[in-house]
N, C-alpha and C positions, 0 to 999 in steps of 0.2 A: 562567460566564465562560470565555472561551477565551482564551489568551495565545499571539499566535504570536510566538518566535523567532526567531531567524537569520531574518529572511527578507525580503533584498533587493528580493527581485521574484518573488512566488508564481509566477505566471503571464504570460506572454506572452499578452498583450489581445488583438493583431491576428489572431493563430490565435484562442482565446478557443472563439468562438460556432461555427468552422467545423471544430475539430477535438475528438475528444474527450479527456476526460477517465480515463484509464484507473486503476482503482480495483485492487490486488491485493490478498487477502486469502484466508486458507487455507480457512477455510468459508465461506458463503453460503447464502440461503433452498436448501434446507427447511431445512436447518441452521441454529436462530438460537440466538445467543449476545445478553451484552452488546453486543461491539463491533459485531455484526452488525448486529444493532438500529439501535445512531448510524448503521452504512452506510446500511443502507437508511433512513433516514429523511431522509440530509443526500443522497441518490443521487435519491431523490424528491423532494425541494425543488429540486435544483438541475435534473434534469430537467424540470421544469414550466416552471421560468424557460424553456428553450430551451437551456438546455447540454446538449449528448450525453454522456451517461456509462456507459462499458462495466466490468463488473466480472470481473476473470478468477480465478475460484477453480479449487478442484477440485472434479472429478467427484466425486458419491456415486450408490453405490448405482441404481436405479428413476431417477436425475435426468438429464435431459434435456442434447445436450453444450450448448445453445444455449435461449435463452428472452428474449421481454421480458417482465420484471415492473415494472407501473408506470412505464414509460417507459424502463429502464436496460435495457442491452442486458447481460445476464448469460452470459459464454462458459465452459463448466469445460475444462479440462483434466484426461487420464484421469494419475493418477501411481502408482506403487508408492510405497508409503512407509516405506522403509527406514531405520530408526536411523542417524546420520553423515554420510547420501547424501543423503539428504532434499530438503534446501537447495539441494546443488547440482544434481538432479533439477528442481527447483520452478525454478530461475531460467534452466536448460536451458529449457527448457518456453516456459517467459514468453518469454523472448526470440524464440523460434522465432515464436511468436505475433505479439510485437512487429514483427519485423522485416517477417511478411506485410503489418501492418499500418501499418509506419510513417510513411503520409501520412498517417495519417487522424488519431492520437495525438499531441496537445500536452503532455501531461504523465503522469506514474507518482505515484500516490501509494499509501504503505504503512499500512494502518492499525493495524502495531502492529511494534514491532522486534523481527521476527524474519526469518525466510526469504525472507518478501517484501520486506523490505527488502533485501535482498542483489538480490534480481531489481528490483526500482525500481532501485537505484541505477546498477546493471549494465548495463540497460537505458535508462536515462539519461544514461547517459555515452557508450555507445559510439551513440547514435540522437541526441547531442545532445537532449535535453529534459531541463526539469529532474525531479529526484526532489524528492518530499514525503512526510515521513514524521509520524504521527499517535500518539504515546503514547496509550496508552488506562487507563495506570493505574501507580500512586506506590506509595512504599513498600518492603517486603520482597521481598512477589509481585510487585512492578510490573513493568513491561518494561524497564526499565536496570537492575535490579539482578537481574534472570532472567537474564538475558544474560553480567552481569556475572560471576556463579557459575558459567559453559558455559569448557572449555579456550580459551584466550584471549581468554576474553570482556572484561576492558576492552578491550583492543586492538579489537574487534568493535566495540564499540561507539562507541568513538575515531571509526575509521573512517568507520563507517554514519551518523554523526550529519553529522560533517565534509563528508561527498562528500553530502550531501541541501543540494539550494535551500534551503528551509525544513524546521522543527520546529516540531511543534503542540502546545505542553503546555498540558495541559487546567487547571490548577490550577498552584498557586506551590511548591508540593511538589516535583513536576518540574522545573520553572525548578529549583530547589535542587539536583536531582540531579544536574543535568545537567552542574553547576559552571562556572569561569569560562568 
């Protein structure tokens, strides 16, 4: 069951079909995780309908900067990944991207509160589109309470939850997290 949150208005319909859907997230195929997983599978579903959906990770290793898998237009970006810098490295990056591209993108979504979320949001505010961002797990380890334990991480998370269109908690445990 999926429970979405806050969320007035996921998406602007009349862009919808003619603009895409910009997906951020730190890894991507070959790299799979959990959350990658749901990417690519809800990236391939929605692709098939007829939604464009590009996903901009980072570069690894032998990977290619640019590839379609499955109909998703997958772009990496090359980054250093420096302790502290990181973040604002990755949402440098995004945006630069964004900004080449910002006829084409009707939305930013994050699928997990971290780095990319700072680049969704960032990039949503300042391109006008909305941010969405996607919890991918409850708990101790989950994503509000990792964040939570980082030097000013509620404050982080105040924020990044606040300045997102929507929030996508997967479960009622989140909802809970997330509090009033």
């Amino acid at each position: 069951m999926i429970l979405v949150i806050f969320a007035p208005k996921l998406m602007t319909t009349d862009r919808l079909r003619h603009q895409a859907v910009l997906f951020l997230i730190l890894d991507y195929h070959p790299i799979i995780g959990g959350t990658e997983r749901q990417l690519q599978t809800l990236c391939k579903h929605w692709s098939a309908q007829g939604q464009p959906i590009w996903v901009l990770t980072r570069a690894v290793p032998g990977s290619a900067p640019f590839e379609v898998i499955d109909g998703v237009r997958v772009f990496r970006i090359r980054l250093w990944w420096i302790p502290g810098f990181s973040s604002i490295l990755y949402t440098l990056r995004a945006f630069m991207f964004a900004w080449r591209h910002r006829r084409e993108i009707d939305s930013f979504w994050s699928m997990m509160l971290n780095a990319t979320t700072w680049a969704a949001v960032i990039c949503g505010k300042l391109l006008r589109r909305p941010a969405i961002v996607k919890l991918v797990s409850s708990g101790s380890g989950g994503n509000i309470r990792t964040m939570e334990r980082s030097r000013l991480g509620k404050h982080k998370v105040k924020f990044l939850l606040k300045a997102c269109r929507a929030v996508i908690a997967m479960n009622p445990e989140m909802i809970e997290e997330l509090g009033p």
